[in-house]
N, C-alpha and C positions, 0 to 999 in steps of 0.2 A: 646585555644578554639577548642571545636570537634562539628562537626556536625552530627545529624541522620537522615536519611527518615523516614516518618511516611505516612503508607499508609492509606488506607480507611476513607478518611477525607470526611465527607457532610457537606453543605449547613444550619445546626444546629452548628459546631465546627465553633468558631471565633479565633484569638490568643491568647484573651484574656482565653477561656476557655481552650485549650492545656496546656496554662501556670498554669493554678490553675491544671487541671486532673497531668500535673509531681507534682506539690508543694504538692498535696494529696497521692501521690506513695513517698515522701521521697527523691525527686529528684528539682533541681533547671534549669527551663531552661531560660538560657539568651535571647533568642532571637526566635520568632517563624515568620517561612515566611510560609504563604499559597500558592501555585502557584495556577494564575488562565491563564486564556487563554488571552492572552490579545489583539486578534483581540473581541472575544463574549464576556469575561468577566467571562464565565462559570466556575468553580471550575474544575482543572482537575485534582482533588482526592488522591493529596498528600503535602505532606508539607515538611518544614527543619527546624530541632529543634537544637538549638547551647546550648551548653551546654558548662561546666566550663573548661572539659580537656578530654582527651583518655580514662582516667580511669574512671571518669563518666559516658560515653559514655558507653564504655562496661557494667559498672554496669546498667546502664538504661537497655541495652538490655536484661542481665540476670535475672534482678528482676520485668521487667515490662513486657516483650515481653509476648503477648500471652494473656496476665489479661484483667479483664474488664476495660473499661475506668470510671472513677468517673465519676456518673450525664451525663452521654449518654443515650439518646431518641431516637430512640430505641437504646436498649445497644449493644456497639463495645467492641471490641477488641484492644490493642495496637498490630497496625503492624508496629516493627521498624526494620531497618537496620542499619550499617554503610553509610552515605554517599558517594558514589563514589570519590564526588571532595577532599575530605579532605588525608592530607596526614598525616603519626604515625608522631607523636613529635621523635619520637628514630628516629637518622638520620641511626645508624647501619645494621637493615635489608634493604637492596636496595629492595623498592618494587615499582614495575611496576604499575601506575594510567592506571584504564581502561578506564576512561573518556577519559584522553588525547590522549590514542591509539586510542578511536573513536575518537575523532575530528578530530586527525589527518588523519587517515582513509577515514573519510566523504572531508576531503578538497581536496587530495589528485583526489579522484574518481571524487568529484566537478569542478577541476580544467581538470581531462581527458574529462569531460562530453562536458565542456565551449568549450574545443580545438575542439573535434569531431563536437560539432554542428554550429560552425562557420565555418567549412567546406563545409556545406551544403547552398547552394546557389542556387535561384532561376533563370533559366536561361531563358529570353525572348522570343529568337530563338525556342525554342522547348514547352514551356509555362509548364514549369515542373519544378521541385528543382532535382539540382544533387550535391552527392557529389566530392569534389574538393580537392585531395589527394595533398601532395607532392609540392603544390602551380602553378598547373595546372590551366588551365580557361577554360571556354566551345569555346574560339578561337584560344588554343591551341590546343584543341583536334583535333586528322585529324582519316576521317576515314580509314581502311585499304585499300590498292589497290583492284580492281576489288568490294569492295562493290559498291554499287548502292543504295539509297532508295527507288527506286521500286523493285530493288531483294527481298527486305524484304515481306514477306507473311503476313498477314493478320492473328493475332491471335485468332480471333472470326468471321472468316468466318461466311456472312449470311446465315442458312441453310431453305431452303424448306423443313417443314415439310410432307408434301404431297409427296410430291417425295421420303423421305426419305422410309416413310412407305411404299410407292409402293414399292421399292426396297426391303424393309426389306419380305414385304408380297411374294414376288416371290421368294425366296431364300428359305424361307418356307410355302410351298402351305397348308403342316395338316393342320399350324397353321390358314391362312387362311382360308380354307374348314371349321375347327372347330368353326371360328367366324361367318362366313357366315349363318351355320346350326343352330346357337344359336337360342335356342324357346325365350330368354329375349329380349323385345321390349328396344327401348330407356324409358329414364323415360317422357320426353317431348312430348310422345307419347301416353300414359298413362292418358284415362278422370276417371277416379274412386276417387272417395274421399281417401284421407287417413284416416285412423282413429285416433279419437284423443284420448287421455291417458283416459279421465272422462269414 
């Protein structure tokens, strides 16, 4: 038994009709699975066709790939592949499955993600989440000598706007003199109609 991907499946193709579209190309498929989403239920636009053996397989792709589908509304295309999960019947070429390199892949990075984020731990005392390395706890931690938590500065000091601008404005007087002398009134100041587009 070989499997193939078949892409560009809609909401028109059943299994039933996969099955007849290979039986009218000269090809027999055993088995057809649709994948649908199976939280929505939605179609997500491919399927897995089991066919008789390897050599079927290949022959499907050679003789059908690319053709129109029989009795497609609007008319498609066969888009097949090789199946990723399937492995050659010949045990002789060692061939490396890519799926299994992803899954393993995704478990592995799964398993670093699980570790990392149980690390993080939300601590009362400070009313924040911190991470917690090395199997530390927040009553472990001490701070260094000579810190203080009022030594700590304030990283959004409140600022006076007013004051700043005085300050800013004395440092440079042009610029100053140049706003002062401005002939443009505020707009708030301003009784005149504006004019409208009509």
């Amino acid at each position: 038994m070989a499997s193939l991907w078949m892409g560009d499946v809609d909401e028109n193709m059943s299994e039933s009709f996969i099955m007849q579209a290979f039986q009218v190309m000269g090809e027999t498929a055993q088995n057809v699975k649709i994948i649908r989403n199976r939280f929505t239920g939605a179609l997500s636009g491919y399927c897995f066709v089991e066919v008789h053996d390897q050599a079927a397989a290949s022959r499907c792709l050679i003789n059908m790939n690319g053709k129109l589908i029989p009795n497609s509304n609007p008319p498609k295309r066969f888009k097949l592949k090789h199946a990723l999960y399937t492995k050659p019947t010949d045990p002789s070429p060692p061939v490396t499955n890519q799926a299994t390199d992803y899954v393993q892949a995704f478990n592995y990075y799964s398993q670093q993600f699980q570790q990392m984020f149980s690390n993080w731990k939300y601590d009362d005392k400070y009313n924040s989440y911190s991470f917690q390395q090395y199997g530390y706890t927040a009553n472990d931690w001490q701070a260094p000598e000579g810190f203080a938590e009022e030594a700590v500065e304030d990283p959004n000091p409140p600022v006076d706007v007013n004051e700043a601008n005085k300050e800013f404005m004395e440092q440079s007087e042009e610029l100053y003199d140049a706003l002062m002398n401005c002939p443009w009134q505020p707009l708030n100041s301003v009784t005149s109609k504006i004019p409208s587009e009509s």
